[in-house]
N, C-alpha and C positions, 0 to 999 in steps of 0.2 A: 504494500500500500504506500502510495506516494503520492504528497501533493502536486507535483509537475506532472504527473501522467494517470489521471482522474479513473477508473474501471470504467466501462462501459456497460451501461445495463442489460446487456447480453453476453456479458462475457463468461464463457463456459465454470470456469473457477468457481461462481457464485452459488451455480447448482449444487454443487456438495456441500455447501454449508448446513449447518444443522440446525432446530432451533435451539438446541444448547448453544453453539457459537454464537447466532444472532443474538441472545438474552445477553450474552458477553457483552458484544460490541455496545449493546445499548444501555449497556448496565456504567460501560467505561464514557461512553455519548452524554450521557447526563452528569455523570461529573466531572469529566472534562470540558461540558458546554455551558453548567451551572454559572461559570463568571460572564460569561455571556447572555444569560437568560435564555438558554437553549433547553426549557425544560419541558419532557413528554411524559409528565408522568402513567401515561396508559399504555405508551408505546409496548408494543411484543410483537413476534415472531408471528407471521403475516402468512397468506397460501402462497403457492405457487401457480403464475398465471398462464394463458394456453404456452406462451414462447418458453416456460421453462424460469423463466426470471422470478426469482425471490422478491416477496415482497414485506415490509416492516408495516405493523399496522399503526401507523402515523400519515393517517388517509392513502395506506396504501403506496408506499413510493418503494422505486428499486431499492433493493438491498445494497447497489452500490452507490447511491444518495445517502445512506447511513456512513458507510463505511470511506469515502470520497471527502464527506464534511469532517469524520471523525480524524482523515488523514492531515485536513488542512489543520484543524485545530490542534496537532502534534507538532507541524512545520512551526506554527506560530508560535506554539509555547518553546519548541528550540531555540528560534531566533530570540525570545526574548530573554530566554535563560542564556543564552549565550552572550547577551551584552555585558559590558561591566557594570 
């Protein structure tokens, strides 16, 4: 996962995720997004729709919209941990 190069909401990777993984990522989304006001508190682990793509039930958005925002908000906290 990397902020410069976003998944695409088709990309095969995504299909094997489990809802245990997905409960992860959004478990780590809310408190990583918490200083941002990035809170779902209802968010979970969503169907799978005809193309195969995972969906978070935060009205339904790709699994890689979860996982994409969670990468940027990682980039960001390095950069800023990295200032002096």
């Amino acid at each position: 996962m990397n902020a410069h190069h976003p998944l695409h909401p088709a990309d095969p990777a995504l299909r094997h995720l489990t809802d245990r993984e997905l409960t992860g990522l959004i478990v780590e989304l809310r408190s990583e997004g918490r200083e941002f006001g990035l809170l779902w508190p209802s968010a979970g682990p969503g169907e799978t729709n005809l193309q195969g793509r995972r969906l978070v039930s935060i009205g339904n958005v790709p699994a890689s919209t979860l996982i994409n925002l969670l990468a940027l908000l990682r980039e960001y906290r390095r950069g800023r941990d990295a200032r002096p």
